[in-house]
DRENTI-24186 format. One record per residue: residue in three letters; x, y, z of N, C-alpha, C, O, CB in turn. Coordinates in steps of 0.001 Angstrom, whole numbers, padded with zeros to 6 digits, always signed. Each point is the difference from the previous one (the first is absolute). Glycine has a CB too. Example, Ala and Ser with C-alpha at 12.3 -4.5 7.8 and 13.67 -1.06 7.14 Angstrom:
ALA+013190-005690+007800-000890+001190+000000+000900+001200+000000+001036-000019+000665-002928-001154+000581;SER+001542+002223-001966+000820+001190+000060-000770+001090+000730+000509+001108+000169+000675-001736-002314;
***
This chain:
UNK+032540+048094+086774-000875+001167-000062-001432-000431+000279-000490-001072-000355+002026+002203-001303;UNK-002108-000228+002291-001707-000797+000739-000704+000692-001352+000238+000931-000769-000453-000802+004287;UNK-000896-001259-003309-001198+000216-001298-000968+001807-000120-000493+000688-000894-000047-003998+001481;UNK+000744+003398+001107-000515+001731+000305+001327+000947-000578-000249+001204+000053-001337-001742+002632;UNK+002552+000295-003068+001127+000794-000433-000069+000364-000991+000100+001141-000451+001015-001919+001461;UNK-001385-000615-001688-000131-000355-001805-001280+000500-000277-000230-000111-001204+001544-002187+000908;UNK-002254+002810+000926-001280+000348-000683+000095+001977+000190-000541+000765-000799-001157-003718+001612;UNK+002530+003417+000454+000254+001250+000139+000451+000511-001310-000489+000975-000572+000933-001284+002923;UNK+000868-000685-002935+000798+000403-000770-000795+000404-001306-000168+001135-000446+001970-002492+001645;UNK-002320-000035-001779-000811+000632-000851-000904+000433-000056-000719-000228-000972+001456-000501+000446;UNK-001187+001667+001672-000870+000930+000089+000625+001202-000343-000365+000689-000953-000843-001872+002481;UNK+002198+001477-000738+000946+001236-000095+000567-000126-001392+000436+001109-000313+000237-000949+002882;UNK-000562-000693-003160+000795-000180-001401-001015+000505-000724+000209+000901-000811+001318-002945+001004;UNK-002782+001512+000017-000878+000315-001225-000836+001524+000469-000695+000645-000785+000309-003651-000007;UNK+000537+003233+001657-000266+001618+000169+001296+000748-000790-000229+000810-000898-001101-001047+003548;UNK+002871-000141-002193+000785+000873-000885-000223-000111-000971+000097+001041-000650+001245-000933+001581;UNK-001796-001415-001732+000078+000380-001567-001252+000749-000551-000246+000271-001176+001656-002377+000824;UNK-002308+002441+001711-001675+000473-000756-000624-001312-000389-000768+000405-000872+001463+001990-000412;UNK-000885-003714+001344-000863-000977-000394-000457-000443+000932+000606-000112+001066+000240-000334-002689;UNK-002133+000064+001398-000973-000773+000902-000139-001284-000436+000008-000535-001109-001219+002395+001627;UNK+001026-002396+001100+000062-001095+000057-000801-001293-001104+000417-001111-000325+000106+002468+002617;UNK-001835-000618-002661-000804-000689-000730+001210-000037-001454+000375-001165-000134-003263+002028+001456;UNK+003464-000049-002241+000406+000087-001328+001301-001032+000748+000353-001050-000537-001365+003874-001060;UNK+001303-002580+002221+001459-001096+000316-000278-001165+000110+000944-000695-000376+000170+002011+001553;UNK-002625-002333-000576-000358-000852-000340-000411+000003-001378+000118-001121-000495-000373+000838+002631;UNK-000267+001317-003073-000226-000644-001153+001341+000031-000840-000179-000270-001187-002351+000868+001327;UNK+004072-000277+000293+000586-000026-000905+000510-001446+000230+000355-000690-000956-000043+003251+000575;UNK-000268-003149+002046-000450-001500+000297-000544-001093-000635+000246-001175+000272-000406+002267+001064;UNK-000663-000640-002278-001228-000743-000277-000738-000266+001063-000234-001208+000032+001177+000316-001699;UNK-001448+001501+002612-000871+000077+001029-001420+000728-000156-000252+000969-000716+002389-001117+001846;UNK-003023-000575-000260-000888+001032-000221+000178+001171+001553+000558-000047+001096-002422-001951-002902;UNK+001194+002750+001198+000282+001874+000374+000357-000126+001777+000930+000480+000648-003289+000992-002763;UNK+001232-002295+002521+000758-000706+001702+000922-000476+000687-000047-000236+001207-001133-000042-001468;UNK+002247+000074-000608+000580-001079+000201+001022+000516+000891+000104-000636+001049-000728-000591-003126;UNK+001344+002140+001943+001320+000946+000927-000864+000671+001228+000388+000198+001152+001379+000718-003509;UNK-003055-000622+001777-000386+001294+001202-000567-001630+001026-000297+000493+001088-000964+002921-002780;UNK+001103-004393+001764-000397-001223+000792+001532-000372+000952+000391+000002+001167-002470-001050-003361;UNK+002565+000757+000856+001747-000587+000685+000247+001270+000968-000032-000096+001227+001482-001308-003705;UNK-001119+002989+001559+000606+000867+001470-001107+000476+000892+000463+000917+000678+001544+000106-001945;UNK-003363-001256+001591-000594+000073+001021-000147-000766+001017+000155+000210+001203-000765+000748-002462;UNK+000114-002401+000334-000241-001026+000904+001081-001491-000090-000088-001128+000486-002555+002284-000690;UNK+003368-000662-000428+001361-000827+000032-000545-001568-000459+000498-001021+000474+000865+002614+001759;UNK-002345-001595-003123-000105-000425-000977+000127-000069-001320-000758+000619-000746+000215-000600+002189;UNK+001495-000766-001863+000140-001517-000155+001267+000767+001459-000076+001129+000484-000576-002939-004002;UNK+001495+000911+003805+000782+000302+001470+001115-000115-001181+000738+000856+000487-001903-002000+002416;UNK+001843+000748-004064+000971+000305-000802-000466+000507-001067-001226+000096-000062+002448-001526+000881;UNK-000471+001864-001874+000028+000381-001274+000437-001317-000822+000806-000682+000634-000302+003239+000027;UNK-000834-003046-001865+000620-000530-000643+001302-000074-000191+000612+000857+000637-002296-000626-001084;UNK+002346-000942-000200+001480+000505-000475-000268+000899-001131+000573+001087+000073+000766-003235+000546;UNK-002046+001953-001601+000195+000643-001421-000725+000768+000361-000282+000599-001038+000737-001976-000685;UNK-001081+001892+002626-000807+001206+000042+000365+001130+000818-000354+001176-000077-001213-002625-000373;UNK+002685+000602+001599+000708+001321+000440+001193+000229-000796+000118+001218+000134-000882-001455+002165;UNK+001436-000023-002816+000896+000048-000878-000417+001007-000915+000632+001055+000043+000029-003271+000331;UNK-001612+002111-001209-001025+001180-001364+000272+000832+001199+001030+000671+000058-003516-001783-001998;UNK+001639+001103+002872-000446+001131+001121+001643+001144+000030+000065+001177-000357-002122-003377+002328;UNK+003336+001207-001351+001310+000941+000257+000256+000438-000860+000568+001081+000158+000318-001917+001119;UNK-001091+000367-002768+000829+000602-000808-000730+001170-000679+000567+000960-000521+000716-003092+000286;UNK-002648+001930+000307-001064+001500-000626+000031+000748+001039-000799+000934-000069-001036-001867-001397;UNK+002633+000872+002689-000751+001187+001151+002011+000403+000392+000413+000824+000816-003940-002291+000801;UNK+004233+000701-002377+001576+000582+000699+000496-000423+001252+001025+000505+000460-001490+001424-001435;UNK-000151-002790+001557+000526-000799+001128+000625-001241-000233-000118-000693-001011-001471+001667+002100;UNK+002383-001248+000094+000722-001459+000235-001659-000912-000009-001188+000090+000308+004022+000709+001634;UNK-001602-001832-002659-001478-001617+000660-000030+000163+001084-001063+000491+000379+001353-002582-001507;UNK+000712+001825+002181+000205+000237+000885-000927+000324+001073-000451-000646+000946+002014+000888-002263;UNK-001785+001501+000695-000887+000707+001171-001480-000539-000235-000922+000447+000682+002426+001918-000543;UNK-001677-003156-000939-001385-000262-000217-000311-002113+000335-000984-000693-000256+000994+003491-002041;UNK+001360-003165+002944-000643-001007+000534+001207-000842-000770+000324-001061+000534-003262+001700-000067;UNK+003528-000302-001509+000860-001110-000399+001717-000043+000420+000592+000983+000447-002467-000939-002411;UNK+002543-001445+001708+001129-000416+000832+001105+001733+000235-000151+001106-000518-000012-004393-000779;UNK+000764+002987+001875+001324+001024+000299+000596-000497-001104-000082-001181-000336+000489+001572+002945;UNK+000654+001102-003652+000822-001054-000246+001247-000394+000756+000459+000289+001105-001394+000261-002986;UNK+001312-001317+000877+001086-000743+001229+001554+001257-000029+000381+000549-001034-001270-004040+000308;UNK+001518+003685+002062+001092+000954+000057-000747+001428+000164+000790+000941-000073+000936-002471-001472;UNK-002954+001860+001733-000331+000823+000723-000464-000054+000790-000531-001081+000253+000656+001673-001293;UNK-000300+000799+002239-000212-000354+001113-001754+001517+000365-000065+001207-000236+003707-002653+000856;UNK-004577+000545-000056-001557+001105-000142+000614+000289+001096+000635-000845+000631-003196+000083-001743;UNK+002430+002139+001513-000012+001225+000819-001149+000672+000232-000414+000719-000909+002333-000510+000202;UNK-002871-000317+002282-001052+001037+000173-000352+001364-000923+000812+000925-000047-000172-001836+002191;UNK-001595+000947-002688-000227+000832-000411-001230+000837+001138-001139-000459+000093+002154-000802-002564;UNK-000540+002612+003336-000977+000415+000582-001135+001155-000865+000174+001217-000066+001619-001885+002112;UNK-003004-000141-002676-000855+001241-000940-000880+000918+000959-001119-000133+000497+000792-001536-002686;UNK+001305+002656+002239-000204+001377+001202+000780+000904-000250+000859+000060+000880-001343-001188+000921;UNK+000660+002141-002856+000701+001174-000334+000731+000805+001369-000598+000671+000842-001222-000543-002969;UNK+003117-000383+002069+000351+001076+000760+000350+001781-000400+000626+000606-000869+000074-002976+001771;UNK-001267+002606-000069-000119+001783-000652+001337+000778+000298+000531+000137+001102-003264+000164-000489;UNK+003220+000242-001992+001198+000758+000160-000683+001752+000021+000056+000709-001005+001831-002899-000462;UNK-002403+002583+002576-001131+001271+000306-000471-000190+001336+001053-000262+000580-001993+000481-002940;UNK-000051-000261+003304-000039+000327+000859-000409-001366+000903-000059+000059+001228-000189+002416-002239;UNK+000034-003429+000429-000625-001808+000073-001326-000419-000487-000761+000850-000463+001917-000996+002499;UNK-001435-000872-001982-001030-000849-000856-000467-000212+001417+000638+000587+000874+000303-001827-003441;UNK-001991+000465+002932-000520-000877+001126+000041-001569-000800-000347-000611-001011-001449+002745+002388;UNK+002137-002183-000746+000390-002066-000107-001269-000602+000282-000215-000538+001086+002767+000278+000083;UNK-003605+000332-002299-001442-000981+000452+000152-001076-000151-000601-000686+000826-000824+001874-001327;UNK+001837-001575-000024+000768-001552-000578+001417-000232-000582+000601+000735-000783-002795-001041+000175;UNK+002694-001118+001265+001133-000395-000824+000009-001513-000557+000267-000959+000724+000960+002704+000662;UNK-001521-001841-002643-000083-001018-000656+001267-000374-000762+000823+000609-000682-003132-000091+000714;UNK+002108-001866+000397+002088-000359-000665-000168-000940-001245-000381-001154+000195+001931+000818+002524;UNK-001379+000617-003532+000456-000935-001502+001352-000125-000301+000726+000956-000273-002604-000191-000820;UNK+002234-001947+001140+001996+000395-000782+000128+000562-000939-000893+000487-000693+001791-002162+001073;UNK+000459+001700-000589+000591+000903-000524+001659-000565-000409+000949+000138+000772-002782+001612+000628;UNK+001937-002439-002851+000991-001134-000169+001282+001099-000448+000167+000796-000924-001983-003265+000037;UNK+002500+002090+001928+001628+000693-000157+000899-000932-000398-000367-001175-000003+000152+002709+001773;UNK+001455-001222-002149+001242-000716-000638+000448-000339+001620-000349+000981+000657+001166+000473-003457;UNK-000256-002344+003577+000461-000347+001115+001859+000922+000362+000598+000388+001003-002528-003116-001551;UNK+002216+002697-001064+001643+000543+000159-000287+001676+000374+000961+000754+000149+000450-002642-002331;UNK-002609+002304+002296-000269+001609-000409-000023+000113+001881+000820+000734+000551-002727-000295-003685;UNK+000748-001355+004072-000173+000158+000758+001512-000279+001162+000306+000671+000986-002964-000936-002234;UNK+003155-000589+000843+001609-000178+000268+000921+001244+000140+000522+000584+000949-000818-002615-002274;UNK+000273+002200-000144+000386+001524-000043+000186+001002+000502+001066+000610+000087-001605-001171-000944;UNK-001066+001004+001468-000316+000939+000602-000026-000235+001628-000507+000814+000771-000607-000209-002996;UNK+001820-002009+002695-000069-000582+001338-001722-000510+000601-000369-000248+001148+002790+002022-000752;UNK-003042-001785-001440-001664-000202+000761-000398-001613+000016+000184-000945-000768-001230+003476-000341;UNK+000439-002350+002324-000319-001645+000201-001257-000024-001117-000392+001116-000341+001073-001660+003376;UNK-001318-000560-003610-000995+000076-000449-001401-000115+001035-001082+000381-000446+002660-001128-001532;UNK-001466+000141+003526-001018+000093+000575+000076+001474+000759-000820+000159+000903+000578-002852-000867;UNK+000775+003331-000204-000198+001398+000395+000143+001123-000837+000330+001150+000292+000276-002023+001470;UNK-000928+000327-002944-000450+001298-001526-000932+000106-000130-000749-000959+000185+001934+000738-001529;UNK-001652+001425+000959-001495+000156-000824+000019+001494-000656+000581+001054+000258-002117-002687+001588;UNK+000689+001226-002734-000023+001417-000901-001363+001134+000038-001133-000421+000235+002594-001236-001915;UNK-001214+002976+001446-001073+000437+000641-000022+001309-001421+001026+000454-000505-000751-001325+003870;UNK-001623+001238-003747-000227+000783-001098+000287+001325+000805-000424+000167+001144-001363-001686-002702;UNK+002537+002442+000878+000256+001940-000085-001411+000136-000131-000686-000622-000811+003148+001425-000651;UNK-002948+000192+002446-000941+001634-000154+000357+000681+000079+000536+000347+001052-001758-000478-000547;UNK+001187+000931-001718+000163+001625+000455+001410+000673-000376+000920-000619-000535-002465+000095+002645;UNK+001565+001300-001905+001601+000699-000669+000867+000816+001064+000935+000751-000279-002113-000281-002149;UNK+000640-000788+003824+001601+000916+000772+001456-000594+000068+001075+000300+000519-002712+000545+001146;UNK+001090-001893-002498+001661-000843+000179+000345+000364-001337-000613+001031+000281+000406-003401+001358;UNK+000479+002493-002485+000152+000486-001382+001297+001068+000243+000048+000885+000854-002888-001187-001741;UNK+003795-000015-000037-000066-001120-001449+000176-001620+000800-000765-000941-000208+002346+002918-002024;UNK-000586-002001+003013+000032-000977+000664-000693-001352-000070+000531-001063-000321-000007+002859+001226;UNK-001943-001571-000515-001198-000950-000029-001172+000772-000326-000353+001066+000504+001285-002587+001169;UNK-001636+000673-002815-001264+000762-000666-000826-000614+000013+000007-001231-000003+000780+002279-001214;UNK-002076-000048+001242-001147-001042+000189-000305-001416-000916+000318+000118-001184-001212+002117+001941;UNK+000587-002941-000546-000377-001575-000420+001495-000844+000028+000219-001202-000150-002506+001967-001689;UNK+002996+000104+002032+001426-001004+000358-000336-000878+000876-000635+000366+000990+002292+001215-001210;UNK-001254-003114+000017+000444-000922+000813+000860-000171+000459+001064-000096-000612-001970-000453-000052;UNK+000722+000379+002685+001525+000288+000466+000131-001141+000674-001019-000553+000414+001260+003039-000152;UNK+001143-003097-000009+000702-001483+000820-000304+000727+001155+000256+001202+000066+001957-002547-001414;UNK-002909+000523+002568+000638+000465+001100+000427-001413+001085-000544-001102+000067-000951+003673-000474;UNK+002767-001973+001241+000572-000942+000607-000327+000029+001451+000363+000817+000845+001273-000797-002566;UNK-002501-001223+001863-000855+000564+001478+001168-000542+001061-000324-000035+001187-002775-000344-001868;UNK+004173+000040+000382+000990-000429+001034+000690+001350+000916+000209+000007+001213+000331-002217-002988;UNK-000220+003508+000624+000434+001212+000257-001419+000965+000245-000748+000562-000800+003153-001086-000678;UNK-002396+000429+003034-001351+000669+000376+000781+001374+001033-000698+000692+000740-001375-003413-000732;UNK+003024+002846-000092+000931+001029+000821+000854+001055-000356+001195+000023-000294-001264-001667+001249;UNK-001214+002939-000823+001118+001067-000955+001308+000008+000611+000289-000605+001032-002053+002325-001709;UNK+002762-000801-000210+001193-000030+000872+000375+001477-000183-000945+000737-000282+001792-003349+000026;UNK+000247+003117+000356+000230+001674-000204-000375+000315-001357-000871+000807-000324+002864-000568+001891;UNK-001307-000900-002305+000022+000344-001457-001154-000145-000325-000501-001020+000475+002480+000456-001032;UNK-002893+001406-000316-001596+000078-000851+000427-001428-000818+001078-000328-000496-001897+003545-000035;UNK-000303-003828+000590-000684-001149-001160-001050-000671+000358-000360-000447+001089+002283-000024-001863;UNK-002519+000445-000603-001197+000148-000464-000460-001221+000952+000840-000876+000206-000563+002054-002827;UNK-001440-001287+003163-000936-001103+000530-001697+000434-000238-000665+000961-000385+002729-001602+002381;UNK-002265-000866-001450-001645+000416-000337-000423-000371+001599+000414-000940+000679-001012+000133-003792;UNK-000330+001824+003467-000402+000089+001462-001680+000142-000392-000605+000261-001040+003106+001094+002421;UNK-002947-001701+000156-001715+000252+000725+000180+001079+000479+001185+000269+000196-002051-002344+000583;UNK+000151+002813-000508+000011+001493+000805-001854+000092+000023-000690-000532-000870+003577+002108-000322;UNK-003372-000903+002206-001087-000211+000234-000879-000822-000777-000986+000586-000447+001515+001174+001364;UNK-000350-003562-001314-000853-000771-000853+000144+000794-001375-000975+000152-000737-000744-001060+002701;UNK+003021+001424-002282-000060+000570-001803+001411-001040-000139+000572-000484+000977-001642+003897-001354;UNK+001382-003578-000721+001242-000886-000696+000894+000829-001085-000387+000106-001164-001183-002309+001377;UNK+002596+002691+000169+000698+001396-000289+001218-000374-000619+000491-000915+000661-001404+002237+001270;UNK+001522-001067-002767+001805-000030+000196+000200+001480-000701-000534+000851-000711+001408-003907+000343;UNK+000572+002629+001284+000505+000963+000292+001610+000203+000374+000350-000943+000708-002718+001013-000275;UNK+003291+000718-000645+001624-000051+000316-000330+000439+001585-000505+001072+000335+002064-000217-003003;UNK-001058-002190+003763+000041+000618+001230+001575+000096+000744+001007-000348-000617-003611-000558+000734;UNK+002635+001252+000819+001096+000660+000610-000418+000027+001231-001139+000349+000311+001942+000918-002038;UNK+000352-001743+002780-000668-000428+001094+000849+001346+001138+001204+000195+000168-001749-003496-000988;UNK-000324+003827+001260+001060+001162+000975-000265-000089+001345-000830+000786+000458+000879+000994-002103;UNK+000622-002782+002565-000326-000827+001007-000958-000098+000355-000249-000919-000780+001654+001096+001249;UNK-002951+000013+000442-000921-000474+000016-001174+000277-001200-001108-000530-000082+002064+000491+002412;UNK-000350+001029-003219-000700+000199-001207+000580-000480-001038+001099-000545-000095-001934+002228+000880;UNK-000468-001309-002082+000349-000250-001048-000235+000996-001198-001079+000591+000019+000856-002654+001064;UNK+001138+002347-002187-000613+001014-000498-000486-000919-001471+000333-000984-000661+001204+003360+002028;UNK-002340-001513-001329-001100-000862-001774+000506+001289-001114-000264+001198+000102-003033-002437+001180;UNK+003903+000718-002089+000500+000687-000826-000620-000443-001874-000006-001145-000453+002209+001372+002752;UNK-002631+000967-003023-000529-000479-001091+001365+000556-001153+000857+000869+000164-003936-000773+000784;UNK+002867-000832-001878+001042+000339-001026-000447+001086-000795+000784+000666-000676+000005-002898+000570;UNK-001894+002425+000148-000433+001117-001222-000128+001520+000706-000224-000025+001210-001366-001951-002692;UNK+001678+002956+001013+000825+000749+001088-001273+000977+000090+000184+001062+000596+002826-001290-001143;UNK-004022+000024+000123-001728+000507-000152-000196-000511+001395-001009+000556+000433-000037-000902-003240;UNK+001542-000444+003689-000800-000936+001115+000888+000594+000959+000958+000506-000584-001872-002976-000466;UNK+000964+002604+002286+000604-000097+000772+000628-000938+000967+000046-001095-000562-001037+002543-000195;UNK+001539-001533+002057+000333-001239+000735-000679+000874+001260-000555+001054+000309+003075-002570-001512;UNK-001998+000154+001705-001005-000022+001148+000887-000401+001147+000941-000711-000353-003131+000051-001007;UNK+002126+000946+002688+000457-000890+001009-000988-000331+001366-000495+000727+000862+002791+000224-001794;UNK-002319-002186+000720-001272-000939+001372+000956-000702+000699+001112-000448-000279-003487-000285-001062;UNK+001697+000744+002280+000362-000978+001018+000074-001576-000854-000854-000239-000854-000475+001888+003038;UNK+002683-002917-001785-000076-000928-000422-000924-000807+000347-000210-001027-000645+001976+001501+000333;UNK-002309-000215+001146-001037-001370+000641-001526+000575-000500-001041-000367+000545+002619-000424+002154;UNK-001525+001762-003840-001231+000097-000288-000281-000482-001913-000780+000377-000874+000702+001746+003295;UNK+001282-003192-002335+000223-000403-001512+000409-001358+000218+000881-000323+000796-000137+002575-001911;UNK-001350-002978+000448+000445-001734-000143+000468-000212-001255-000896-000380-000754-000823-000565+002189;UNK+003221+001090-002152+000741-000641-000667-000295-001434-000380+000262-001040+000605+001030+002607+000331;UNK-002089-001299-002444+000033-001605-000930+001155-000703-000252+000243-001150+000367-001858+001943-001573;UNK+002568+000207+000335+001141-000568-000191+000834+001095-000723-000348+001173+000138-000649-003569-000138;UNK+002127+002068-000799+000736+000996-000398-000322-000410-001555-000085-001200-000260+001997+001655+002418;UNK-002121+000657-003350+000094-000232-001162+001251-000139-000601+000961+000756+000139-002822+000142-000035;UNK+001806-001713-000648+001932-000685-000597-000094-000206-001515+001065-000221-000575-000356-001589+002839;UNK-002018+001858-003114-000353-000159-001142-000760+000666-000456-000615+000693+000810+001101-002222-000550;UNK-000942+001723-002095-001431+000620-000289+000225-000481-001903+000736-000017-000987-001127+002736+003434;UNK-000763-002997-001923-000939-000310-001680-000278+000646-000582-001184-000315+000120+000342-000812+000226;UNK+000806+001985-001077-000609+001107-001092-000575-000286-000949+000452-001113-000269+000882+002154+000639;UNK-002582-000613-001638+000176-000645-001538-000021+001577-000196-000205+000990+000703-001149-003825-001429;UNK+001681+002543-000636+000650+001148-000603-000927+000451-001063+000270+000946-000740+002079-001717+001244;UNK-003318+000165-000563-001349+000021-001091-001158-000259+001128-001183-000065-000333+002350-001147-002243;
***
């Protein structure tokens, strides 16, 4: 994992929990600089051990995502941080990748290579119940080819990042939403670039 990954992460971590960077160095024993230096200017260029460690376990993350070993028998999976919108699309300003540590027998399972997984956060509710917003979804960038039958993928469509149940009706495709508030749609195929097919999803339940 690169040192620009590990400093995203706990950036993004400490916005979900609401803490700033300064109180997370003082729960460090740092003074108030010490995180907002490391995730700006990638100084110090590591974290301690005992200090990212405090850090994963007060903010709910893996060591992992914050710079420490894999464990062993799992396997990190791209994480793309770029909401795909289950509604009309997001625009894709950025895609920043942090792993994302899976069980290896799960990805087996589900037939997915691990260099062609990645997981991508739910917006929005036209996929519902199905997929809800902040759901985390597997996607398998190997299966980039609708086929007759509707299932779910995550696509580009004018620079937005969408999923959606598609259905391919020879040179088209129809975009179909699960929630029955939304409608479907049918475009031309060559005006949609297929990420991959969703084969998984993360939920918390709290």
């Amino acid at each position: 994992m690169e040192s620009a990954d590990q400093r995203r992460a706990l950036a993004a971590a400490a916005e979900a929990r609401g803490e700033s960077l300064a109180a997370l160095s003082r729960l460090i024993g740092r003074n108030a600089a010490y995180l907002q230096q490391y995730v700006t200017r990638g100084s110090p260029r590591l974290l301690a051990e005992g200090d990212r460690r405090r850090l994963a376990r007060y903010l709910g993350v893996s060591d992992a995502a914050l710079g420490g070993p894999v464990a062993e028998g799992l396997v990190a999976v791209a994480r793309v941080d770029a909401g795909a919108a289950a509604g009309r699309g997001r625009v894709v300003e950025s895609e920043r990748r942090s792993p994302l540590l899976l069980d290896p027998a799960l990805l087996r399972r589900l037939g997915v290579r691990p260099d062609m997984a990645s997981t991508i956060r739910v917006e929005g509710e036209s996929m519902e119940p199905t997929l809800c917003d902040g759901d985390e979804i597997l996607v398998d960038g190997a299966r980039r080819t609708p086929g007759p039958r509707p299932a779910i993928h995550v696509f580009r469509r004018d620079g937005m990042l969408a999923v959606k149940r598609l259905r391919m009706l020879g040179s088209e495709v129809e975009l179909v939403s699960d929630n029955p508030d939304y409608g479907c749609e049918i475009v031309a195929a060559r005006t949609i670039e297929v990420v991959g097919r969703v084969v998984w999803l993360h939920r918390a339940l709290v």
